[in-house]
mmCIF file of the N, C-alpha and C atoms, coordinates in Angstrom:
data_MODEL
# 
_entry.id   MODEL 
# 
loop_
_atom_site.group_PDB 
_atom_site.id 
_atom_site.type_symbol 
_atom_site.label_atom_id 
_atom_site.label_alt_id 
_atom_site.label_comp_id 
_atom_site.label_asym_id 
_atom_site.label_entity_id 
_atom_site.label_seq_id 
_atom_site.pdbx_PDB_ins_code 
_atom_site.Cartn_x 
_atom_site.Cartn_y 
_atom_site.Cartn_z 
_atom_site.occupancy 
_atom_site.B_iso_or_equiv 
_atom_site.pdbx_formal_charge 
_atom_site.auth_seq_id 
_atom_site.auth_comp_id 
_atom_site.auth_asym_id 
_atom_site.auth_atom_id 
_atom_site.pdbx_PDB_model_num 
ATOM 1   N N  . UNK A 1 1  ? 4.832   -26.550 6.636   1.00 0.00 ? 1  UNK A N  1 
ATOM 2   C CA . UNK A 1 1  ? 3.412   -26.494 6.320   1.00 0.00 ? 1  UNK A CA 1 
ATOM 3   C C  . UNK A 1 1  ? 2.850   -25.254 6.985   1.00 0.00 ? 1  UNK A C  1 
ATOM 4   N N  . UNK A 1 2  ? 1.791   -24.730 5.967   1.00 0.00 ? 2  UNK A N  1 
ATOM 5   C CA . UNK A 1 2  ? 1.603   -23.264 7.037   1.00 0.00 ? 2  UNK A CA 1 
ATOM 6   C C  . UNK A 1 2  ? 0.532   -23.364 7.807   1.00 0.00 ? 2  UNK A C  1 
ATOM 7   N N  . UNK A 1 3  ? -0.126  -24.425 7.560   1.00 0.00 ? 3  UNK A N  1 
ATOM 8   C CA . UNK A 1 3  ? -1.379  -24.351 8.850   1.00 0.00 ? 3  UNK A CA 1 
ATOM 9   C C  . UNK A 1 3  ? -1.927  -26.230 8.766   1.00 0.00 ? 3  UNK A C  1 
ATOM 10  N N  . UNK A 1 4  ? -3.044  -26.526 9.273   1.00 0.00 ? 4  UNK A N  1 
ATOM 11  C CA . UNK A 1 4  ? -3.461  -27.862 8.846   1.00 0.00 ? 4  UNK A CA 1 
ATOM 12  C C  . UNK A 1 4  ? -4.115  -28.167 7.743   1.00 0.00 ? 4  UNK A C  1 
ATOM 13  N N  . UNK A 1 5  ? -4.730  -27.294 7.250   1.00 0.00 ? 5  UNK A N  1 
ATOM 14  C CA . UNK A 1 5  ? -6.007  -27.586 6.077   1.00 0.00 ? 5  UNK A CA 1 
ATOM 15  C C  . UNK A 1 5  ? -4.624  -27.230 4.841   1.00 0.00 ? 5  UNK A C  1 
ATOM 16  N N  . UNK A 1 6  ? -4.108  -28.350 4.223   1.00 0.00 ? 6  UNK A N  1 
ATOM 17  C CA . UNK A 1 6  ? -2.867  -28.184 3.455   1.00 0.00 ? 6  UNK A CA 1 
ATOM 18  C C  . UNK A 1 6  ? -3.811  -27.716 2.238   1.00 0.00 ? 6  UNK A C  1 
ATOM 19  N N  . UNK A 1 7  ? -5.039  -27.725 1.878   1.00 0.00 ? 7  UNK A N  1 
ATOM 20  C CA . UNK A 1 7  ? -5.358  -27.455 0.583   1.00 0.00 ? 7  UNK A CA 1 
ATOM 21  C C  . UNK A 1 7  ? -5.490  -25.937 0.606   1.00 0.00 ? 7  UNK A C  1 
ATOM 22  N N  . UNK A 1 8  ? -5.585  -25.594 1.563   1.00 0.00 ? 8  UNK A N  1 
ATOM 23  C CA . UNK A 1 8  ? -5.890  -23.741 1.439   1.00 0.00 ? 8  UNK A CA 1 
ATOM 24  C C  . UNK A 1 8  ? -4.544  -23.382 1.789   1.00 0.00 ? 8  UNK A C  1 
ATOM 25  N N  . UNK A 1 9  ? -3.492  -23.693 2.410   1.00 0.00 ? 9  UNK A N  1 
ATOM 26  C CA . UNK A 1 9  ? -2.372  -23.696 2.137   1.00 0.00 ? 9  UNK A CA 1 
ATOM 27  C C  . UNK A 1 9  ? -1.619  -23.180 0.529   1.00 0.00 ? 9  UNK A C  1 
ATOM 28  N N  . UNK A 1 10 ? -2.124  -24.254 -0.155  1.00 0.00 ? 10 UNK A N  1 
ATOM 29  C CA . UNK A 1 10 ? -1.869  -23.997 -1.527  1.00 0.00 ? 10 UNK A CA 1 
ATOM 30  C C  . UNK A 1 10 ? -2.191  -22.795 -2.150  1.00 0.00 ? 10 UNK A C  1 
ATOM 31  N N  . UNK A 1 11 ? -3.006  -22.384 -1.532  1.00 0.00 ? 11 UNK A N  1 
ATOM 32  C CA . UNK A 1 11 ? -3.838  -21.057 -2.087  1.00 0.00 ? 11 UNK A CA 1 
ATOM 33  C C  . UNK A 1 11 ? -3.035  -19.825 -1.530  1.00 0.00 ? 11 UNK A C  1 
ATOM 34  N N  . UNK A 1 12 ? -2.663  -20.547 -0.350  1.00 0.00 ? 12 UNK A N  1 
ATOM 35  C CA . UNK A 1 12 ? -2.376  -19.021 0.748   1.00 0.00 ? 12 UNK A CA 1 
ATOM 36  C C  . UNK A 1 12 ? -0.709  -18.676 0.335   1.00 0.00 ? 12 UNK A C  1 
ATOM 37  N N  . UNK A 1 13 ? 0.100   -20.089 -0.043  1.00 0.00 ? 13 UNK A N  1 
ATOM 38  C CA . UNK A 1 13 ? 1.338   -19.666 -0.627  1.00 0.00 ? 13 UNK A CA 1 
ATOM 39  C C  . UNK A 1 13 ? 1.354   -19.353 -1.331  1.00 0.00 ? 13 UNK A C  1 
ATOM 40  N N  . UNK A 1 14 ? 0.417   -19.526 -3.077  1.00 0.00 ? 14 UNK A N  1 
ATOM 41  C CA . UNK A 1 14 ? 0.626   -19.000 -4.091  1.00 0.00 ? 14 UNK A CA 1 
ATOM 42  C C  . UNK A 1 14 ? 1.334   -19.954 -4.588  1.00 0.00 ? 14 UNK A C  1 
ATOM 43  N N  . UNK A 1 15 ? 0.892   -21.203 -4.887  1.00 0.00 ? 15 UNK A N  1 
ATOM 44  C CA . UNK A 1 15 ? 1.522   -22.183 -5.459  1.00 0.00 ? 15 UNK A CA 1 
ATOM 45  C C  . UNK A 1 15 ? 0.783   -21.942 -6.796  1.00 0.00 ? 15 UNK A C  1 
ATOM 46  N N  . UNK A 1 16 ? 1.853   -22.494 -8.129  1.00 0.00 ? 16 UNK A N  1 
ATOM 47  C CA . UNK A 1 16 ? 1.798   -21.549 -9.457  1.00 0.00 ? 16 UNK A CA 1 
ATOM 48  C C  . UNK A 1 16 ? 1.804   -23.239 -10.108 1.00 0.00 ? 16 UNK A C  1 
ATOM 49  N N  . UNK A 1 17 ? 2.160   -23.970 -10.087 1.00 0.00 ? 17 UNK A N  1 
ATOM 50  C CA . UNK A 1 17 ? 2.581   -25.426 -10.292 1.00 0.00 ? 17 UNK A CA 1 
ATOM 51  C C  . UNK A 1 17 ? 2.198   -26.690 -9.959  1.00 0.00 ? 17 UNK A C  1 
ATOM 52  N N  . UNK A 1 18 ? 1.336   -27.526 -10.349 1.00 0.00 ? 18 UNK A N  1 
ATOM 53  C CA . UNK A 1 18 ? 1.392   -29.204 -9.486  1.00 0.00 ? 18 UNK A CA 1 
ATOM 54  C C  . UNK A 1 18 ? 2.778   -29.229 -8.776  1.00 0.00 ? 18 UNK A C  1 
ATOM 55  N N  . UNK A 1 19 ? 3.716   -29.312 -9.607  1.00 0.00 ? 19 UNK A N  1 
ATOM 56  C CA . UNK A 1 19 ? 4.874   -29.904 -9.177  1.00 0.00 ? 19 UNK A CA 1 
ATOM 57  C C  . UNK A 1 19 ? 5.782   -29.487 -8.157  1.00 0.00 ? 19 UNK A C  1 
ATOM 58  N N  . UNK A 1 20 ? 5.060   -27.860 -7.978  1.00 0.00 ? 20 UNK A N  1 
ATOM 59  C CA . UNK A 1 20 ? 6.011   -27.532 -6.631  1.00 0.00 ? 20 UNK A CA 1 
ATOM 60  C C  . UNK A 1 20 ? 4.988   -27.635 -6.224  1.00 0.00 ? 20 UNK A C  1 
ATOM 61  N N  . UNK A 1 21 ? 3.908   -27.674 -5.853  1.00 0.00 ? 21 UNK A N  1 
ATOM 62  C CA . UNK A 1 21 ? 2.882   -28.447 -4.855  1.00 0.00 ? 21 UNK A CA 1 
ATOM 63  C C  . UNK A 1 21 ? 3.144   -29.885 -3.848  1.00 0.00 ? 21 UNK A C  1 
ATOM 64  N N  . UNK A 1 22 ? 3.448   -30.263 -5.076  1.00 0.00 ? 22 UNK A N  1 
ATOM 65  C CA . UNK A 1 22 ? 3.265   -32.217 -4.679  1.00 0.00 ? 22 UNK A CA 1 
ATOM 66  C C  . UNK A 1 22 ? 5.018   -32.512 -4.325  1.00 0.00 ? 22 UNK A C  1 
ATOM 67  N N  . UNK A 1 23 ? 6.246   -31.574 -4.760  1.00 0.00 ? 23 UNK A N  1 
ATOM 68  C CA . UNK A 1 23 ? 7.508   -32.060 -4.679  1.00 0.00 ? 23 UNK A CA 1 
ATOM 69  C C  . UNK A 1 23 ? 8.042   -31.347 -3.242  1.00 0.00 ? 23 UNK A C  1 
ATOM 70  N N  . UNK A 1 24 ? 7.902   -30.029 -3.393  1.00 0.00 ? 24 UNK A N  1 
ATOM 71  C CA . UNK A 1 24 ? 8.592   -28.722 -2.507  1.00 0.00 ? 24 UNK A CA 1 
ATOM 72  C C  . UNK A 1 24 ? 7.479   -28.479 -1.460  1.00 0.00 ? 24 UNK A C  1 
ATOM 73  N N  . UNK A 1 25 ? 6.356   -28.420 -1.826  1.00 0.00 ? 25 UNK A N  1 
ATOM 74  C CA . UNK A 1 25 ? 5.445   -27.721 -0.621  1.00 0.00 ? 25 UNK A CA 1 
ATOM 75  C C  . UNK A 1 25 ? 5.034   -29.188 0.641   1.00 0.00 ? 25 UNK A C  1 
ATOM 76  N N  . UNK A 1 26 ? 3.902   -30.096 0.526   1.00 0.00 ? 26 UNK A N  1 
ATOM 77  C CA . UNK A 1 26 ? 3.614   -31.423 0.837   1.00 0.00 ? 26 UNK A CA 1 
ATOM 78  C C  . UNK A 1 26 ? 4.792   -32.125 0.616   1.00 0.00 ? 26 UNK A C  1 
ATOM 79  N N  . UNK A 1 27 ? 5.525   -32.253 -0.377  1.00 0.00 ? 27 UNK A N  1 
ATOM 80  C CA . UNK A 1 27 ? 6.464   -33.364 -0.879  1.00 0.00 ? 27 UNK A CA 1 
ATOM 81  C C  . UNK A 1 27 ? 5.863   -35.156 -0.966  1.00 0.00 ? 27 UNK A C  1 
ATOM 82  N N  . UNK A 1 28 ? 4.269   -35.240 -1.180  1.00 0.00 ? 28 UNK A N  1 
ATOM 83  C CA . UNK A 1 28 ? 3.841   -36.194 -1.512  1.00 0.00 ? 28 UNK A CA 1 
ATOM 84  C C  . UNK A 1 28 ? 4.769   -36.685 -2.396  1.00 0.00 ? 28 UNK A C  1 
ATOM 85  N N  . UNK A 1 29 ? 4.885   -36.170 -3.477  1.00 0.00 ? 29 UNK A N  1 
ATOM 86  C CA . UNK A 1 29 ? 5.818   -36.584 -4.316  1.00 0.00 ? 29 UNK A CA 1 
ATOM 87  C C  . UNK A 1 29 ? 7.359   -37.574 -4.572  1.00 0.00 ? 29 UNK A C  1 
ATOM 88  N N  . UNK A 1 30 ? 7.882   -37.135 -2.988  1.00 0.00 ? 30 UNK A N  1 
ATOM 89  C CA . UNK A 1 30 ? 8.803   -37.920 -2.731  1.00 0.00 ? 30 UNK A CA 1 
ATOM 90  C C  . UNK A 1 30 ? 8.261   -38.522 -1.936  1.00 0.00 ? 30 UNK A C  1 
ATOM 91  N N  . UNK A 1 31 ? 7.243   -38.553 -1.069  1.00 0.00 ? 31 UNK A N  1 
ATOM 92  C CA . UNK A 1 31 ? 7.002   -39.316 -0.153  1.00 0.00 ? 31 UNK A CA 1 
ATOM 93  C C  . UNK A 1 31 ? 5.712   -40.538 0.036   1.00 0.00 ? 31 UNK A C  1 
ATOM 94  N N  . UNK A 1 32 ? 4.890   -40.872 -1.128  1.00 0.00 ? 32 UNK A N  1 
ATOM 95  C CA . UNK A 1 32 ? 3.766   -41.529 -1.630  1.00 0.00 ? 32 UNK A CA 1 
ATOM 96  C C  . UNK A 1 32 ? 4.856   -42.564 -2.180  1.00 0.00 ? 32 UNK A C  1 
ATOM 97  N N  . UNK A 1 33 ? 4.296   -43.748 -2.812  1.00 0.00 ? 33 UNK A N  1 
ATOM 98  C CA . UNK A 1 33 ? 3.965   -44.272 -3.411  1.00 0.00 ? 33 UNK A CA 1 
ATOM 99  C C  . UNK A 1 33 ? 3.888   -43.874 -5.249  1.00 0.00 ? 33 UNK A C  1 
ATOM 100 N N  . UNK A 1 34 ? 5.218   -44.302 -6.303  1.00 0.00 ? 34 UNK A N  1 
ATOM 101 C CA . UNK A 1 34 ? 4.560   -43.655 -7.243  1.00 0.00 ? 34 UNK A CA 1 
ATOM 102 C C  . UNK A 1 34 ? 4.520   -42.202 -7.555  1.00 0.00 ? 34 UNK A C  1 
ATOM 103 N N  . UNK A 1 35 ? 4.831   -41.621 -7.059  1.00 0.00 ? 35 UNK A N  1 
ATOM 104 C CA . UNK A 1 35 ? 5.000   -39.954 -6.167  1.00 0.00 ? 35 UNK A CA 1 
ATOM 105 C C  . UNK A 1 35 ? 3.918   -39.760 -6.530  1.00 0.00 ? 35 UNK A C  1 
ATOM 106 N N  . UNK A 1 36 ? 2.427   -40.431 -5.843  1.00 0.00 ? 36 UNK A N  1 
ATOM 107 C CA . UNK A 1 36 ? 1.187   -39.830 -6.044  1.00 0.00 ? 36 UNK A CA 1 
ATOM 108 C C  . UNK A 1 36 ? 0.415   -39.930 -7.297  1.00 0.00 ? 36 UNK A C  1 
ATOM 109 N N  . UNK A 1 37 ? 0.662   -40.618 -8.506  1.00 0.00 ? 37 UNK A N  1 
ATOM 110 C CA . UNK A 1 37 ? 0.218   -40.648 -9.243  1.00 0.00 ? 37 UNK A CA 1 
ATOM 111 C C  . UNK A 1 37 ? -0.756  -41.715 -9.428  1.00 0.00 ? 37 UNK A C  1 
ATOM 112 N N  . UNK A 1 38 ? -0.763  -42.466 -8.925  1.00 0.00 ? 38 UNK A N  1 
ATOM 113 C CA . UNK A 1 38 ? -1.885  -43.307 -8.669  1.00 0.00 ? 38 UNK A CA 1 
ATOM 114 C C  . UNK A 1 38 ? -2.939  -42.916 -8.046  1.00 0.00 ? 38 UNK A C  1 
ATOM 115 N N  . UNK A 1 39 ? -3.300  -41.651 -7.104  1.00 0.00 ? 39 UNK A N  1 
ATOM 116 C CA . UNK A 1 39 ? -3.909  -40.826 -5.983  1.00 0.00 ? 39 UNK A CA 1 
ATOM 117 C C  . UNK A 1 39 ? -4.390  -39.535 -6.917  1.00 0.00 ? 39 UNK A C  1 
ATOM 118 N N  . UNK A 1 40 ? -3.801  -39.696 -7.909  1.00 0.00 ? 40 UNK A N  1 
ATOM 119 C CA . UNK A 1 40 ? -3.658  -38.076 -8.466  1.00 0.00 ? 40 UNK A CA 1 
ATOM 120 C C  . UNK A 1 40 ? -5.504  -37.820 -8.802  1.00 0.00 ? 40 UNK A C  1 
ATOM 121 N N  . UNK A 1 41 ? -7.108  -38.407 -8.624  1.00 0.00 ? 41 UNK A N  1 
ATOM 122 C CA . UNK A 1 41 ? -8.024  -37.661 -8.845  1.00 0.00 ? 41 UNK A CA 1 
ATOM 123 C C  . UNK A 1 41 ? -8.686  -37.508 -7.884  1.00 0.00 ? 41 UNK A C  1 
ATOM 124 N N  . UNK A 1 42 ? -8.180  -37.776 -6.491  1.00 0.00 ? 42 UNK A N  1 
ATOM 125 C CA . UNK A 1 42 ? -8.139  -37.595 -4.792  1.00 0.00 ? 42 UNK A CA 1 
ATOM 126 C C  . UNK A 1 42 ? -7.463  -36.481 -5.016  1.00 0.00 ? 42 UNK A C  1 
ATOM 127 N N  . UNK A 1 43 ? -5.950  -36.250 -5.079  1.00 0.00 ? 43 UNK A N  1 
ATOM 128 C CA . UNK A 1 43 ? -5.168  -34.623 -5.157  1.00 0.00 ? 43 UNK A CA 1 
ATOM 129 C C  . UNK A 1 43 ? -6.248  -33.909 -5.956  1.00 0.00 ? 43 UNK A C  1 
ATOM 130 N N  . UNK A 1 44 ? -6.300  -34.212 -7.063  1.00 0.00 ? 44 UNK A N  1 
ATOM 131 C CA . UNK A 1 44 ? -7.513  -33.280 -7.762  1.00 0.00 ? 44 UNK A CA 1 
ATOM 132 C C  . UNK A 1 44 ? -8.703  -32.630 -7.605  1.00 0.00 ? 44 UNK A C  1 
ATOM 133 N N  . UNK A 1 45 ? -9.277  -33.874 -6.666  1.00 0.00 ? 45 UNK A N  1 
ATOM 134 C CA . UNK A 1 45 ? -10.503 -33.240 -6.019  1.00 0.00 ? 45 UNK A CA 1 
ATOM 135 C C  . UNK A 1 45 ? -10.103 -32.760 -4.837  1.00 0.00 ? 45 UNK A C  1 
ATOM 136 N N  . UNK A 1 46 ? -8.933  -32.365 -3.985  1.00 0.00 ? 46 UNK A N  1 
ATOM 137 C CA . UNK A 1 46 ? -9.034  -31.066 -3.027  1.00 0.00 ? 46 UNK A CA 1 
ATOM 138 C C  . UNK A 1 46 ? -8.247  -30.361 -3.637  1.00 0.00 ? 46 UNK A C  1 
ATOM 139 N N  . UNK A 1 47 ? -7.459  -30.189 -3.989  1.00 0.00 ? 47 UNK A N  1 
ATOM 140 C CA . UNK A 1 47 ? -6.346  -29.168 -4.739  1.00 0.00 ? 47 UNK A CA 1 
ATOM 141 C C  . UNK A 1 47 ? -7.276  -27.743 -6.428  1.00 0.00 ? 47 UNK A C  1 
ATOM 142 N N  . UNK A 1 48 ? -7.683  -28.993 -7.155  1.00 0.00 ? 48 UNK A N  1 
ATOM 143 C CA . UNK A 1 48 ? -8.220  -27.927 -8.322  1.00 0.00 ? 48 UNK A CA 1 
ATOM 144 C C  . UNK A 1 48 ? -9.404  -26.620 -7.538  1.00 0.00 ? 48 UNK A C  1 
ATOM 145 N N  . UNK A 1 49 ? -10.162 -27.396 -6.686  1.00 0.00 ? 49 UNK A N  1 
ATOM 146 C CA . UNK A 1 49 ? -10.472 -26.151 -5.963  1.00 0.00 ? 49 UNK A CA 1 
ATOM 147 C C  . UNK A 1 49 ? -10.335 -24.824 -5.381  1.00 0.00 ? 49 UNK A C  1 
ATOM 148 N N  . UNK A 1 50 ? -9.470  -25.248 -4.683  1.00 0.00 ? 50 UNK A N  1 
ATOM 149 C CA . UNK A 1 50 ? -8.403  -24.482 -3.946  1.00 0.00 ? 50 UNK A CA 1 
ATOM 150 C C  . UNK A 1 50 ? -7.498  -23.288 -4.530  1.00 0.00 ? 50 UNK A C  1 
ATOM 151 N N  . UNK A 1 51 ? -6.989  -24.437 -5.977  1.00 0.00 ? 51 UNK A N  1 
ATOM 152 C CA . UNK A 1 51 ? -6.213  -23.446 -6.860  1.00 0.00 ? 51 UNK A CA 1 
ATOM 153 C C  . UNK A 1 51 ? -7.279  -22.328 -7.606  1.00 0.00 ? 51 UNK A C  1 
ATOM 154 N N  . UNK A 1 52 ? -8.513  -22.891 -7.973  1.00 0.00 ? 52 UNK A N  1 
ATOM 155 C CA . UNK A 1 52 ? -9.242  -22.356 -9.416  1.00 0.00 ? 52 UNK A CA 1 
ATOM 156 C C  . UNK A 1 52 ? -8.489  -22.296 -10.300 1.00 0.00 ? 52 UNK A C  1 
ATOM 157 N N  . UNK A 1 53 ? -8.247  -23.615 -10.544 1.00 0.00 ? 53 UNK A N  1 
ATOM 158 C CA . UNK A 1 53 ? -7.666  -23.978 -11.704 1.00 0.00 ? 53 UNK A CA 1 
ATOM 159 C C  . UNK A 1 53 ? -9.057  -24.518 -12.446 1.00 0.00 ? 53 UNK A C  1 
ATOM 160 N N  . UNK A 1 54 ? -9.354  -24.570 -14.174 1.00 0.00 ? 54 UNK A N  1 
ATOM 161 C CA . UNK A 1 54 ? -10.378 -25.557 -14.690 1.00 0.00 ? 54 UNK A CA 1 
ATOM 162 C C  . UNK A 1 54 ? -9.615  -26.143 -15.232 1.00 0.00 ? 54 UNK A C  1 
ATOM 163 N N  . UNK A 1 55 ? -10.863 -27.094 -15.376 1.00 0.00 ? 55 UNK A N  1 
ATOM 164 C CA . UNK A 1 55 ? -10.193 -28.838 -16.136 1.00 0.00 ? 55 UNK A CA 1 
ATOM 165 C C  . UNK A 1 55 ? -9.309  -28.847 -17.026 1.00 0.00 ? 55 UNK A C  1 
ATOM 166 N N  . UNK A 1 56 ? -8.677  -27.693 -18.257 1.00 0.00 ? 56 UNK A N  1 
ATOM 167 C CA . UNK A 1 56 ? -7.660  -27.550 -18.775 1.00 0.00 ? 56 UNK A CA 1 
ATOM 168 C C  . UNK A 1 56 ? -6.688  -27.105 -18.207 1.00 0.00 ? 56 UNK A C  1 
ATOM 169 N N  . UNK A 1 57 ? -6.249  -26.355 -17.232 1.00 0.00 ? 57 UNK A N  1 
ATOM 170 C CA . UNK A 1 57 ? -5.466  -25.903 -16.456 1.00 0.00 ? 57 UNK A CA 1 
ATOM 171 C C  . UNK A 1 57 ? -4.877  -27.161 -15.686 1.00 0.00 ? 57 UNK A C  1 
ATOM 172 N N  . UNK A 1 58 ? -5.679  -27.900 -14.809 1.00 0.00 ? 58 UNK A N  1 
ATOM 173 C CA . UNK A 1 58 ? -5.920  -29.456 -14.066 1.00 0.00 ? 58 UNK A CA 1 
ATOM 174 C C  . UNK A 1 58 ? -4.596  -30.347 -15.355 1.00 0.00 ? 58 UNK A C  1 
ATOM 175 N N  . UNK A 1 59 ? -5.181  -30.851 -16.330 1.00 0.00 ? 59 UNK A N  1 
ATOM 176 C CA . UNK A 1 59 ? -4.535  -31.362 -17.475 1.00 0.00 ? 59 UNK A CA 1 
ATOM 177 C C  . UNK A 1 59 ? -3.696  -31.182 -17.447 1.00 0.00 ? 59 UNK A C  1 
ATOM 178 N N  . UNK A 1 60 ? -3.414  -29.884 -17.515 1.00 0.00 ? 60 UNK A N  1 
ATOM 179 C CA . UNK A 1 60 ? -2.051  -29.293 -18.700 1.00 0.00 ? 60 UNK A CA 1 
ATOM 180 C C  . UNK A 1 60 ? -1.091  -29.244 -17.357 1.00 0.00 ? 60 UNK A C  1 
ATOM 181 N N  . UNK A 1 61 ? -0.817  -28.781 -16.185 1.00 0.00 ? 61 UNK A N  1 
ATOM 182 C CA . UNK A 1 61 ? 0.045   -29.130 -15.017 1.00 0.00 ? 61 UNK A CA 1 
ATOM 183 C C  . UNK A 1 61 ? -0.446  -30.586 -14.702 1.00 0.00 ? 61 UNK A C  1 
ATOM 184 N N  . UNK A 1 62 ? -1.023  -31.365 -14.204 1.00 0.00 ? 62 UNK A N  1 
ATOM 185 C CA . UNK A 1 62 ? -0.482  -33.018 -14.222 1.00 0.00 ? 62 UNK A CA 1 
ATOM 186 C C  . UNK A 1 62 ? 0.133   -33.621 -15.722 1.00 0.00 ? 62 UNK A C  1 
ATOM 187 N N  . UNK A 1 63 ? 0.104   -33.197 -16.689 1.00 0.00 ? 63 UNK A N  1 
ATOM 188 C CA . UNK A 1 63 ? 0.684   -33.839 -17.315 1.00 0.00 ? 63 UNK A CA 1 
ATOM 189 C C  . UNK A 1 63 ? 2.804   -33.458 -17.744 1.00 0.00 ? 63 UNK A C  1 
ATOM 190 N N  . UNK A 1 64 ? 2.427   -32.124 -17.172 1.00 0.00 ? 64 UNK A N  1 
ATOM 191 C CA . UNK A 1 64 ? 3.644   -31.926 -16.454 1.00 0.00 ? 64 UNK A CA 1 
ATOM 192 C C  . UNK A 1 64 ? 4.158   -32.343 -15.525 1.00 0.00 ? 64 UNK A C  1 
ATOM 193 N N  . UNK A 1 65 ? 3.839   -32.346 -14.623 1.00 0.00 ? 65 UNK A N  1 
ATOM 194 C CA . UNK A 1 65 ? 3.917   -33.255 -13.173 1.00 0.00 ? 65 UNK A CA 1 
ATOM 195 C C  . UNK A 1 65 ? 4.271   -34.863 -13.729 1.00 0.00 ? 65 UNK A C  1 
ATOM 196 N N  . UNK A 1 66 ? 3.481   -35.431 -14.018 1.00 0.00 ? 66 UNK A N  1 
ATOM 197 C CA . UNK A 1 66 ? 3.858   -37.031 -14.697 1.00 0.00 ? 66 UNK A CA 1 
ATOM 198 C C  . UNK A 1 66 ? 5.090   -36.892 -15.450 1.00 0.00 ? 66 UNK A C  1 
ATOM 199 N N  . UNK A 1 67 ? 5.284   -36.178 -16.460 1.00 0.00 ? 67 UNK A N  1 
ATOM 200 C CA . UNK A 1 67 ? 6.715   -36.067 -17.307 1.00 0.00 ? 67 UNK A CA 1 
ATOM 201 C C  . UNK A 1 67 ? 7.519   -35.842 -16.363 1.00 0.00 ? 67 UNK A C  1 
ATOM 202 N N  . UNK A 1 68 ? 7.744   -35.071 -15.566 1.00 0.00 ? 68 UNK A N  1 
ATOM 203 C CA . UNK A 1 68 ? 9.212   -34.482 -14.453 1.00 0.00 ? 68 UNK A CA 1 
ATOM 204 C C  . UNK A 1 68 ? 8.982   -35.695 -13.380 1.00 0.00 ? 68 UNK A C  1 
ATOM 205 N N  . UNK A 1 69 ? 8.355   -35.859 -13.164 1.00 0.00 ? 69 UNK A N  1 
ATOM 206 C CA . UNK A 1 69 ? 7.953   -37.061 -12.178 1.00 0.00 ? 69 UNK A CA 1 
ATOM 207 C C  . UNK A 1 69 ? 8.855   -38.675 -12.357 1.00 0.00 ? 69 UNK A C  1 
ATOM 208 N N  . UNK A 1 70 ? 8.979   -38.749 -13.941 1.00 0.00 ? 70 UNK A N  1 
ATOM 209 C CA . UNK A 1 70 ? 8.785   -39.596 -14.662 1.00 0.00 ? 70 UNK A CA 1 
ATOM 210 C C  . UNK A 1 70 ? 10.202  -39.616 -14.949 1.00 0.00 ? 70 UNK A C  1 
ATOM 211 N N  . UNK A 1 71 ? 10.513  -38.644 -15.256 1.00 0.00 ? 71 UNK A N  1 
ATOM 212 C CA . UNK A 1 71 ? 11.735  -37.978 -16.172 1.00 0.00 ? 71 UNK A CA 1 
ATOM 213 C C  . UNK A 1 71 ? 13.085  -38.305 -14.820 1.00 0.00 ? 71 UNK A C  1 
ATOM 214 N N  . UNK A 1 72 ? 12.865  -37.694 -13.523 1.00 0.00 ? 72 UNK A N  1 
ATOM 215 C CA . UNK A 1 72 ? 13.989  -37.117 -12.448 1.00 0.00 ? 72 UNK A CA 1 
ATOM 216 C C  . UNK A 1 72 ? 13.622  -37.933 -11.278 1.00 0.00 ? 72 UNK A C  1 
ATOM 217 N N  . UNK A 1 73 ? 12.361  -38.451 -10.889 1.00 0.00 ? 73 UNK A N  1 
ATOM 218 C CA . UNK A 1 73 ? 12.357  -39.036 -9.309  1.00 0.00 ? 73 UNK A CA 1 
ATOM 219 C C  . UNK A 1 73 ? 11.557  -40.585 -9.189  1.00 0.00 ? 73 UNK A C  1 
ATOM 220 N N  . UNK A 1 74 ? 11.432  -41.374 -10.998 1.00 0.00 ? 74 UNK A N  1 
ATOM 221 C CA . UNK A 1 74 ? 10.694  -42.562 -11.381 1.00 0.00 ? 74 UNK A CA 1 
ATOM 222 C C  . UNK A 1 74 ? 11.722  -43.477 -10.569 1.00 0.00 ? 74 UNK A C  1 
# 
């Protein structure tokens, strides 16, 4: 982790992906419940910020995230 505030983190690595966010960086993913998908408009509301991602951007990576999620670590 590169500092405490993990959401500017995201920003400061240059995370390109939900999924290496939530799997490789935090690893909520392996480590939640669900790998977070139940949590996922809590992740949303600190993360889409952070990224400047908009609400289509938001979409279109969680619904990636849910498929690989779904697909490799269900």
């Amino acid at each position: 982790m590169c500092c405490g505030r993990r959401t500017a983190c995201a920003r400061r690595e240059g995370v390109v992906h939900l999924d290496d966010l939530l799997l490789r960086r935090v690893r909520l993913g392996l480590l939640v419940p669900n790998g977070g998908l139940d949590q996922m408009s809590r992740i949303r509301a600190l993360v889409q910020p952070e990224l400047g991602w908009d609400d289509r951007r938001w979409e279109a990576e969680e619904a990636a995230y849910r498929k690989l999620w779904q697909a490799a670590y269900n």
